[in-house]
C-alpha positions in Angstrom: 3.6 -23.1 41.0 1.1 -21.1 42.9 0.3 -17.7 41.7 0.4 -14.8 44.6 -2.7 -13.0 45.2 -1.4 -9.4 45.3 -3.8 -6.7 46.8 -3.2 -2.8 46.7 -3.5 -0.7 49.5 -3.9 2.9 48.9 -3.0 5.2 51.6 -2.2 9.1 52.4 0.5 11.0 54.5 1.6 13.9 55.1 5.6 15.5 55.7 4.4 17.9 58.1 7.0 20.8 59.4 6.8 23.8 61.3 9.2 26.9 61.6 10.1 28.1 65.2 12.6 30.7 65.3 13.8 30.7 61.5 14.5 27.4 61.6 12.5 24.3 60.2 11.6 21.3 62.0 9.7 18.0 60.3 7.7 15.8 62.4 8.3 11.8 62.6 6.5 9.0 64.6 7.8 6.3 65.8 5.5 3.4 65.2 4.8 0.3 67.7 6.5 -1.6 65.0 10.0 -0.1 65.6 10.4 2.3 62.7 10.2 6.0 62.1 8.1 7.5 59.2 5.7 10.5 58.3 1.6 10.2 59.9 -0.6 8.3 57.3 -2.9 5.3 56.5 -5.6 3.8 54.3 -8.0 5.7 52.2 -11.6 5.5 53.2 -14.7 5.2 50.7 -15.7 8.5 49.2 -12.3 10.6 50.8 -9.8 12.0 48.9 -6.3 12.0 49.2 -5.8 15.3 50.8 -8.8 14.3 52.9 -7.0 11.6 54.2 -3.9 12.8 54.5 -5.4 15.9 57.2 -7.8 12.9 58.9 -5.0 10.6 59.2 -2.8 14.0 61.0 -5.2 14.4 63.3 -6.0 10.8 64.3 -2.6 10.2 64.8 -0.5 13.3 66.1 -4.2 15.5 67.3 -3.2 18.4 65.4 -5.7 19.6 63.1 -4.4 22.8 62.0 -2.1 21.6 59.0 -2.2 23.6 56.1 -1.6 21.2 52.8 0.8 23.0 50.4 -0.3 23.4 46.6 2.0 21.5 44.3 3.6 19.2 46.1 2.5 15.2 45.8 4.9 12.3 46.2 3.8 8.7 45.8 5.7 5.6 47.0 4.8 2.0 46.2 6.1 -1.0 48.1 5.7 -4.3 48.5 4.9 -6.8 51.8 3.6 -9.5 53.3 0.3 -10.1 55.4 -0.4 -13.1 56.2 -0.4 -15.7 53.1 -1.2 -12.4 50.6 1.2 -9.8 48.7 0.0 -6.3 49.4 1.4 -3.9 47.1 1.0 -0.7 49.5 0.7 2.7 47.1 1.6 6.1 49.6 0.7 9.2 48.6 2.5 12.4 50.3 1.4 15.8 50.8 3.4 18.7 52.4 1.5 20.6 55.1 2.7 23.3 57.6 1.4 23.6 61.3 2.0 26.0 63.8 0.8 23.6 66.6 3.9 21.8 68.6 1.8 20.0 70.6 1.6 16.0 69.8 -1.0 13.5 71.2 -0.4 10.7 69.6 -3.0 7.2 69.0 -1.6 3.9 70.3 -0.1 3.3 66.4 3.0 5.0 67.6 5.4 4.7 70.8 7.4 8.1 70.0 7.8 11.2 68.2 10.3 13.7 67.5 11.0 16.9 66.2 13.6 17.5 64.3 15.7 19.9 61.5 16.1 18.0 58.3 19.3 16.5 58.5 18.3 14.8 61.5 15.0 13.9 60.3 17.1 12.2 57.2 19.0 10.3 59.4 16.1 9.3 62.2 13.7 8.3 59.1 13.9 4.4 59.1 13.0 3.5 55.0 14.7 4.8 52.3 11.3 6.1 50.4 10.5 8.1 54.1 14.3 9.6 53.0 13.6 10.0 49.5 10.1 12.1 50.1 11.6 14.0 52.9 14.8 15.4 50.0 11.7 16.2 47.7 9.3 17.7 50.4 12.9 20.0 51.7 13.6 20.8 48.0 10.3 22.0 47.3 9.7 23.6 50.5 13.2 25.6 50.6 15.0 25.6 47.6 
């Protein structure tokens, strides 16, 4: 039997929301591929997380305002193909607020939306996207 190469991938997001009107709305993208999940991506040489995580924002959605809150960090780890290798993808989540509305988003993504948590829990495609967005609300709100 052929042992799997496995690579890891380390990448940073953020669960960005902002308030309008006393009421909270979370931003999600809707990527080429088909699904919906918070802005992020890889880690460059010399960046940290949090570096990334604002980078990442801004490349994708053009809003560069986000504020990353102290205190919250959520990682995910998941598994996938590419090509003929394993990639073991590691995700790590920060929660930032914006006050900017306003998305331009890259060519990554087809969509965006949005939308009160409830919604947001039911439009977010994987369950880690769900599971980070219960944390991120619980943290934020409760």
């Amino acid at each position: 039997m052929k042992s799997m190469v496995v690579n890891v991938e380390i990448s940073a997001g953020v669960v960005l929301f902002r308030k309008e009107q006393d009421k909270v709305y979370y931003l999600l993208l809707h990527y080429q591929s088909g699904h919906w999940d918070f802005p992020k991506g890889h880690v460059e040489k010399g960046e940290h997380l949090q570096q990334t995580a604002i980078r990442e924002l801004k490349e994708e959605t053009g809003i560069g305002d986000a504020e990353l809150l102290n205190g919250f960090k959520e990682e995910v780890s998941y598994f996938f193909k590419k090509g003929n290798k394993v990639i073991n993808k590691k995700v790590v989540f920060f929660a930032a607020e914006t006050m900017q509305k306003e998305v331009v988003l890259s060519s990554e993504h087809a969509g965006y939306k949005w939308l009160p948590y409830k919604e947001a829990l039911a439009q977010a495609t994987f369950k880690n996207a769900k599971q980070v967005l219960e944390k991120a609300d619980k943290f934020l709100f409760k």
